[in-house]
N, C-alpha and C positions, 0 to 999 in steps of 0.2 A: 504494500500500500504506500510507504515511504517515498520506494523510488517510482513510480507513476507522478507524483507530486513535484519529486523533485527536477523531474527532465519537464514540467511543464513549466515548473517557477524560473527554472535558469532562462531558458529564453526571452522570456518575460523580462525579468530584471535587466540583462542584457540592452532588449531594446530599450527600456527605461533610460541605464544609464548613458547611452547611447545619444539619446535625445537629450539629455542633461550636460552632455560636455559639447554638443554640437551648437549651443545658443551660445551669441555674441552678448558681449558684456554690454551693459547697458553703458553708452556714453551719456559724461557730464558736460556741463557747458564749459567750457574757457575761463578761467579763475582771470577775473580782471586784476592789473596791476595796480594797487593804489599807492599814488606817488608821497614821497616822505617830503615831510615837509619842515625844514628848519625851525625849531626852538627856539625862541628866543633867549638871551640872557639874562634871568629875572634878577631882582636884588630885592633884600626885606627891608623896611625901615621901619624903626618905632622911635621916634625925631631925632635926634643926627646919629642913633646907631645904625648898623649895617649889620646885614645876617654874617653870620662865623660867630667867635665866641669873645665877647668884648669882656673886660672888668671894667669894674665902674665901682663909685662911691657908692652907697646906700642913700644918702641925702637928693643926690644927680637923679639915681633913679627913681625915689618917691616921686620926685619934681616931675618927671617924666612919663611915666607909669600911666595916665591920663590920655596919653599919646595914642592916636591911630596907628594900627598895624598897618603899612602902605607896601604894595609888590609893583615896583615898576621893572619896566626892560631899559637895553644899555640905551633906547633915542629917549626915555623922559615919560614915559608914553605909562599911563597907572592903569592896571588890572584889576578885575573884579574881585575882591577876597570872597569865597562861600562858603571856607570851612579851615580850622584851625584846632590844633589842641596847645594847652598850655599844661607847663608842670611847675608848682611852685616846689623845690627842696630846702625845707627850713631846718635850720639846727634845735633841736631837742636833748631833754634828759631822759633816762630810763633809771629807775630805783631797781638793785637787784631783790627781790623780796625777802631770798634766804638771808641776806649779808644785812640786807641795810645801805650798800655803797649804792651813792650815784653815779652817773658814767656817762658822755653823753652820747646823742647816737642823733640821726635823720629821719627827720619824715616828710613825707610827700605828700602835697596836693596835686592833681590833674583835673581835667576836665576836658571837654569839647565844646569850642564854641561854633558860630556861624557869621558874626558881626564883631567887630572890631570899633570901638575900644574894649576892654573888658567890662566886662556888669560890673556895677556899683559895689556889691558885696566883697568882689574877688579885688578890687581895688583900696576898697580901707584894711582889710585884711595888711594887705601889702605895705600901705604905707604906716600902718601903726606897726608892723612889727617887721619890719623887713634889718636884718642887722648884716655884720659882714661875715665872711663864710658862706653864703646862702646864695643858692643857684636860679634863675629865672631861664625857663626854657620855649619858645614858641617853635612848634614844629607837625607836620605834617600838611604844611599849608596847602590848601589847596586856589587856584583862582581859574577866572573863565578870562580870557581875550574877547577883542569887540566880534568875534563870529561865533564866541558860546562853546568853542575848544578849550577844553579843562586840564591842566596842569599843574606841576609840582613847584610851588617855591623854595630860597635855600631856610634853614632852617636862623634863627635866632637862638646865642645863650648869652645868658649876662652873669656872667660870676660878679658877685659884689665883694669888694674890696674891707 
C-alpha cells in the first residue's frame, strides 16, 4: 500500500517543485538616490558662552542663567530650538549612618525641556545655591532650520569656578 502512494507523490512533488524554482523573482522598483546635503556649523550660546566646556564664576553665571539658549550657524543665521535636556551637578553631603562621619558626595538634577530660557523654578534653584565645584550641562539639543530639517547642536558645560 506504501509504495503505490509513494510512486504517485514523487511525481507530484517533483512537478510542484519544479514550478516553484521556474518563477522569476518579483522585481522592485529602482531605490532613488537621495542627495546628502551639507550641515551646517551650529554653535550654542547662553550670552557670551559658547558650546564646549567653559568655567566660569558662580556670580557671572547666576547673572547669566536668565539667558536664552540660542543655536546659530557659522553666517549668523539662529535656529529653531525644540528640545533640550539640562543636568544641574551640585555638591552634597552624605552622613554614613553606621559611623556618624560626613563625607561629601554629588547629586544631580536633569530634566527635559522644549523652550528656552529655563522655567522659573529651575532658575532660582540655581541662583540661590549655585557655589563653585558645580557643573551646569545643556545637551542633546535639538533645532529645526527655516525648511523644518531637525538637527543636533554642540553641547554646552559650564564648570563653575
Amino acid at each position: 500500500m506504501k509504495l503505490p502512494s509513494q510512486i504517485i507523490l514523487l511525481p507530484l512533488f517533483t512537478f510542484f517543485l519544479q514550478t516553484l524554482c521556474a518563477q522569476k523573482p518579483a522585481t522592485r522598483p529602482a531605490a532613488s538616490i537621495v542627495q546628502k546635503s551639507k550641515l551646517p556649523v551650529l554653535t550654542t550660546h547662553l550670552g557670551p558662552m559658547k558650546d564646549s566646556v567653559v568655567t566660569m564664576s558662580a556670580n557671572l553665571v547666576k547673572s547669566i542663567i536668565d539667558a536664552r539658549l540660542v543655536i546659530t550657524d557659522d553666517k549668523g543665521s539662529e535656529y529653531k530650538l525644540t528640545y533640550y535636556e539640562f543636568l544641574y551637578k551640585r555638591i552634597g553631603i552624605k552622613e554614613d549612618e553606621a559611623t556618624g562621619k560626613i563625607s561629601p558626595t554629588t547629586t544631580i538634577s536633569a530634566d527635559h525641556f522644549t523652550s528656552s530660557p529655563l522655567p522659573v523654578l529651575w532658575k532660582k534653584i540655581i541662583k540661590e545655591e549655585l557655589k563653585s565645584g558645580e557643573e551646569l550641562y545643556f545637551f542633546d539639543i535639538i533645532v529645526k532650520n527655516a525648511q523644518g530639517a531637525s538637527m543636533y547642536a554642540p553641547n554646552l558645560k559650564i564648570l563653575i569656578q
